[in-house]
N, C-alpha and C positions, 0 to 999 in steps of 0.2 A: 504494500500500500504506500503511497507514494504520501509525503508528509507535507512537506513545501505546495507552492502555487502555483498556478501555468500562466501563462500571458489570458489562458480563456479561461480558469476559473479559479477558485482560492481551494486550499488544502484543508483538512481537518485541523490542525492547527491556528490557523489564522479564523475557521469559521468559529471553534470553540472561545479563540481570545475575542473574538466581534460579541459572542453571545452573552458571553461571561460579565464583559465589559458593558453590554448594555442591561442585563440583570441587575449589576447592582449600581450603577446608575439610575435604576428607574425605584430599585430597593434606600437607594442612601436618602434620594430624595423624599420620597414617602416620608419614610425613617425621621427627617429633618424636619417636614413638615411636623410629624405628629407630635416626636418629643420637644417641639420651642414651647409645645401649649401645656406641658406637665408643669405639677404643681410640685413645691416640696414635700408635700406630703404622698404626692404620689409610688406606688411602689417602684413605679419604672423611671424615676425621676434621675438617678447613677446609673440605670444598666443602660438604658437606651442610648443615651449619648456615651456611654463605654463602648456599644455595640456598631454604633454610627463611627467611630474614630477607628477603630479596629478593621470594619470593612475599608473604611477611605484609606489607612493605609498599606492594604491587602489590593486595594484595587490600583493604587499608586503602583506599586509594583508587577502590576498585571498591566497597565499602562504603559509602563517603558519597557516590559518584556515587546507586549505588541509593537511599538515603537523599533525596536530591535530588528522584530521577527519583518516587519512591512521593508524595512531597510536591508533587509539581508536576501528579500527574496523577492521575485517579480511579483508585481499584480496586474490581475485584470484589466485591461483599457476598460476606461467607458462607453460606454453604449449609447449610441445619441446623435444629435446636429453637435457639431461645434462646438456652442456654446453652453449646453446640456454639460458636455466631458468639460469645459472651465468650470463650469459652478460645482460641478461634482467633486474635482480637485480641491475648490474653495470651499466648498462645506468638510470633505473628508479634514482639512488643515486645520478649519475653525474648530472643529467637535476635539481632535488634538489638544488645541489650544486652550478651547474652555476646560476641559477635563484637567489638564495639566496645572493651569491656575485656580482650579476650582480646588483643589486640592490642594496644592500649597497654600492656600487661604486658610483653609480647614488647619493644616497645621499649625498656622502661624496665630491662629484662635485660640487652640491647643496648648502649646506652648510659650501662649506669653507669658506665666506666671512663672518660666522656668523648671515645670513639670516633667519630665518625660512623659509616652505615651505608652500606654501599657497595650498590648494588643492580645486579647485575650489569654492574658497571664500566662502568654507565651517567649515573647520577649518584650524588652519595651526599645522606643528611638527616641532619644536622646532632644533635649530641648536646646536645640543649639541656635537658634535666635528666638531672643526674649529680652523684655524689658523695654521695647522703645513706646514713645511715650503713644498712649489711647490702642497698643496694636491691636488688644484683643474685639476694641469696637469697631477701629475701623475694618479687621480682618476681615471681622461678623459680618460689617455690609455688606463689601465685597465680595463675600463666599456668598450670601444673599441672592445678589443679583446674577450672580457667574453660576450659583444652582439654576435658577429663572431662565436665563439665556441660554442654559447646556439643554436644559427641558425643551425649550423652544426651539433649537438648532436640529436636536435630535426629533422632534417632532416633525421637522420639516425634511431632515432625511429619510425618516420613515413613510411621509406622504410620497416624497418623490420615489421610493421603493414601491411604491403601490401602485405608482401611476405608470411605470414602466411595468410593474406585471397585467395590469387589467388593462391600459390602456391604449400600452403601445405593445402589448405583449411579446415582449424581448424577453430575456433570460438573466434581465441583471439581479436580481431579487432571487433564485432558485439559484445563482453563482454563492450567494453567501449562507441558503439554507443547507446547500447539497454539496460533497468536495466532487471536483472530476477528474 
Protein backbone atom coordinates (compact mmCIF):
# COMPACT_ATOMS: atom_id res chain seq x y z
CA UNK A 1 0.00 0.00 0.00
CA UNK A 2 1.41 2.97 -1.11
CA UNK A 3 1.62 5.78 1.89
CA UNK A 4 2.76 9.11 0.37
CA UNK A 5 0.48 11.19 -2.41
CA UNK A 6 0.31 11.05 -6.26
CA UNK A 7 0.05 14.22 -8.20
CA UNK A 8 -3.96 12.73 -8.75
CA UNK A 9 -4.76 11.94 -5.21
CA UNK A 10 -3.46 12.12 -1.48
CA UNK A 11 -2.30 8.97 0.52
CA UNK A 12 -3.73 7.43 3.67
CA UNK A 13 -1.43 9.50 5.44
CA UNK A 14 -2.05 12.80 4.59
CA UNK A 15 -6.16 11.94 4.30
CA UNK A 16 -5.90 10.75 8.20
CA UNK A 17 -3.79 14.06 9.16
CA UNK A 18 -6.62 16.31 6.87
CA UNK A 19 -9.35 14.37 9.11
CA UNK A 20 -7.63 14.22 12.29
CA UNK A 21 -6.85 17.92 11.99
CA UNK A 22 -10.39 18.88 11.13
CA UNK A 23 -11.84 16.71 14.09
CA UNK A 24 -10.43 18.49 16.55
CA UNK A 25 -10.72 21.76 15.19
CA UNK A 26 -14.24 21.53 14.98
CA UNK A 27 -13.97 19.58 18.60
CA UNK A 28 -11.48 22.48 20.35
CA UNK A 29 -13.95 24.87 19.07
CA UNK A 30 -17.12 23.47 20.55
CA UNK A 31 -14.97 22.77 23.41
CA UNK A 32 -14.05 26.63 23.72
CA UNK A 33 -17.39 27.77 23.05
CA UNK A 34 -18.94 25.64 25.99
CA UNK A 35 -16.22 26.00 28.72
CA UNK A 36 -15.92 30.29 28.49
CA UNK A 37 -19.66 29.82 29.92
CA UNK A 38 -18.78 27.47 33.01
CA UNK A 39 -19.18 28.61 36.26
CA UNK A 40 -16.68 28.15 39.21
CA UNK A 41 -18.79 26.00 40.70
CA UNK A 42 -19.06 24.09 37.98
CA UNK A 43 -17.61 20.42 37.99
CA UNK A 44 -16.01 20.94 34.46
CA UNK A 45 -14.83 24.40 35.39
CA UNK A 46 -10.51 22.77 35.41
CA UNK A 47 -11.11 19.65 33.35
CA UNK A 48 -12.59 21.32 30.40
CA UNK A 49 -10.16 23.94 29.74
CA UNK A 50 -7.37 21.08 30.95
CA UNK A 51 -8.86 19.05 28.10
CA UNK A 52 -9.07 22.18 25.56
CA UNK A 53 -5.06 22.87 26.18
CA UNK A 54 -4.02 19.22 25.89
CA UNK A 55 -5.83 18.71 22.46
CA UNK A 56 -4.50 22.35 21.08
CA UNK A 57 -1.26 21.11 21.80
CA UNK A 58 -1.73 17.57 20.52
CA UNK A 59 -3.11 19.18 17.44
CA UNK A 60 -0.20 21.72 17.23
CA UNK A 61 1.98 18.88 16.70
CA UNK A 62 -0.37 17.13 14.39
CA UNK A 63 -0.06 20.54 12.44
CA UNK A 64 3.56 20.79 11.80
CA UNK A 65 3.65 16.81 11.20
CA UNK A 66 1.11 17.68 8.29
CA UNK A 67 3.19 20.62 7.52
CA UNK A 68 6.19 18.22 7.07
CA UNK A 69 4.32 15.47 5.50
CA UNK A 70 2.53 18.36 2.57
CA UNK A 71 6.38 19.58 2.20
CA UNK A 72 7.85 16.33 1.68
CA UNK A 73 5.57 14.85 -0.65
CA UNK A 74 3.55 15.92 -3.84
CA UNK A 75 -0.06 16.87 -3.99
CA UNK A 76 -2.80 16.85 -5.93
CA UNK A 77 -3.27 19.93 -8.54
CA UNK A 78 -6.47 21.53 -8.32
CA UNK A 79 -9.29 20.93 -10.19
CA UNK A 80 -10.95 23.84 -11.61
CA UNK A 81 -10.61 27.33 -14.02
CA UNK A 82 -7.61 29.18 -13.11
CA UNK A 83 -8.76 30.99 -10.78
CA UNK A 84 -10.61 28.20 -8.69
CA UNK A 85 -6.72 26.26 -8.35
CA UNK A 86 -5.55 30.25 -6.87
CA UNK A 87 -8.11 30.40 -4.27
CA UNK A 88 -7.75 26.89 -3.50
CA UNK A 89 -3.99 27.53 -2.99
CA UNK A 90 -5.16 30.69 -0.97
CA UNK A 91 -7.44 29.16 1.25
CA UNK A 92 -5.20 25.76 1.71
CA UNK A 93 -2.32 28.66 3.18
CA UNK A 94 -4.97 30.79 5.03
CA UNK A 95 -6.40 27.41 7.09
CA UNK A 96 -2.37 26.94 7.77
CA UNK A 97 -2.06 30.14 8.88
CA UNK A 98 -5.16 30.47 11.19
CA UNK A 99 -4.42 27.10 12.65
CA UNK A 100 -1.00 27.83 13.37
CA UNK A 101 -1.69 31.33 15.07
CA UNK A 102 -4.79 30.16 16.48
CA UNK A 103 -2.62 28.02 18.44
CA UNK A 104 0.12 29.90 19.50
CA UNK A 105 -2.53 32.31 20.89
CA UNK A 106 -3.93 29.54 22.88
CA UNK A 107 -0.42 29.07 24.25
CA UNK A 108 0.51 32.39 24.98
CA UNK A 109 -3.12 32.52 27.00
CA UNK A 110 -1.77 29.49 28.76
CA UNK A 111 1.29 30.52 29.69
CA UNK A 112 1.29 33.96 30.63
CA UNK A 113 1.39 33.22 34.27
CA UNK A 114 4.53 31.29 33.72
CA UNK A 115 2.78 27.88 34.18
CA UNK A 116 3.74 25.20 32.18
CA UNK A 117 1.04 23.18 30.32
CA UNK A 118 0.22 19.91 31.41
CA UNK A 119 -1.10 17.67 28.72
CA UNK A 120 -2.92 15.02 30.14
CA UNK A 121 -0.45 14.38 32.92
CA UNK A 122 1.55 13.04 30.23
CA UNK A 123 4.06 15.57 29.91
CA UNK A 124 3.99 19.14 30.26
CA UNK A 125 5.60 22.27 27.71
CA UNK A 126 7.30 24.47 29.30
CA UNK A 127 6.01 28.37 29.63
CA UNK A 128 8.66 29.98 27.82
CA UNK A 129 7.04 33.34 27.07
CA UNK A 130 5.31 34.94 29.82
CA UNK A 131 4.99 37.99 31.74
CA UNK A 132 4.52 40.62 29.04
CA UNK A 133 2.31 43.05 30.05
CA UNK A 134 -2.05 42.25 29.41
CA UNK A 135 -0.71 38.99 27.34
CA UNK A 136 -3.12 36.70 28.64
CA UNK A 137 -6.02 39.20 27.50
CA UNK A 138 -4.87 40.29 24.71
CA UNK A 139 -3.82 36.52 23.72
CA UNK A 140 -7.60 35.74 24.63
CA UNK A 141 -8.94 38.01 21.84
CA UNK A 142 -6.88 37.19 19.51
CA UNK A 143 -7.31 33.38 19.98
CA UNK A 144 -11.10 34.66 19.95
CA UNK A 145 -11.32 35.90 16.63
CA UNK A 146 -8.59 33.41 14.84
CA UNK A 147 -11.17 30.53 16.46
CA UNK A 148 -14.04 32.62 14.50
CA UNK A 149 -12.00 33.02 11.37
CA UNK A 150 -10.49 29.38 11.27
CA UNK A 151 -14.51 28.31 11.65
CA UNK A 152 -15.37 30.52 8.88
CA UNK A 153 -12.25 29.69 6.59
CA UNK A 154 -12.95 26.04 7.15
CA UNK A 155 -16.53 26.59 6.43
CA UNK A 156 -15.96 27.99 3.21
CA UNK A 157 -13.46 25.03 2.21
CA UNK A 158 -15.93 22.76 3.03
CA UNK A 159 -18.65 24.50 0.85
CA UNK A 160 -16.27 24.67 -1.96
CA UNK A 161 -15.79 20.72 -1.24
CA UNK A 162 -19.34 20.26 -1.89
CA UNK A 163 -19.77 22.22 -4.72
CA UNK A 164 -17.10 20.54 -6.72
CA UNK A 165 -18.66 17.09 -5.60
CA UNK A 166 -22.54 17.97 -6.56
CA UNK A 167 -21.85 20.55 -8.68
CA UNK A 168 -19.26 20.34 -10.90
CA UNK A 169 -18.88 16.65 -10.18
CA UNK A 170 -15.08 16.25 -10.31
CA UNK A 171 -13.27 14.07 -7.87
CA UNK A 172 -11.72 16.61 -5.69
CA UNK A 173 -13.63 15.87 -2.47
CA UNK A 174 -13.50 11.80 -3.00
CA UNK A 175 -9.32 12.66 -3.42
CA UNK A 176 -9.34 13.48 0.22
CA UNK A 177 -12.10 10.85 1.46
CA UNK A 178 -10.58 7.81 -0.50
CA UNK A 179 -6.31 7.22 -0.94
CA UNK A 180 -5.52 6.18 -4.63
Amino acid sequence: MRLGNTTSGYGPVAIILHWLTALAVIGLFALGLWMVELTYYDSWYTTAPAIHKSVGLLLFVLVLLRLLWRWGNPHPEPIGPPLEKRLAGVMHWLLYLFLLAVLISGYLISTAKGKPIEVFDWFAVPASVHGLPNQEDIAGLIHLWLAWGLIVLSSGHTLAALKHHFFDRDATLRRILRST
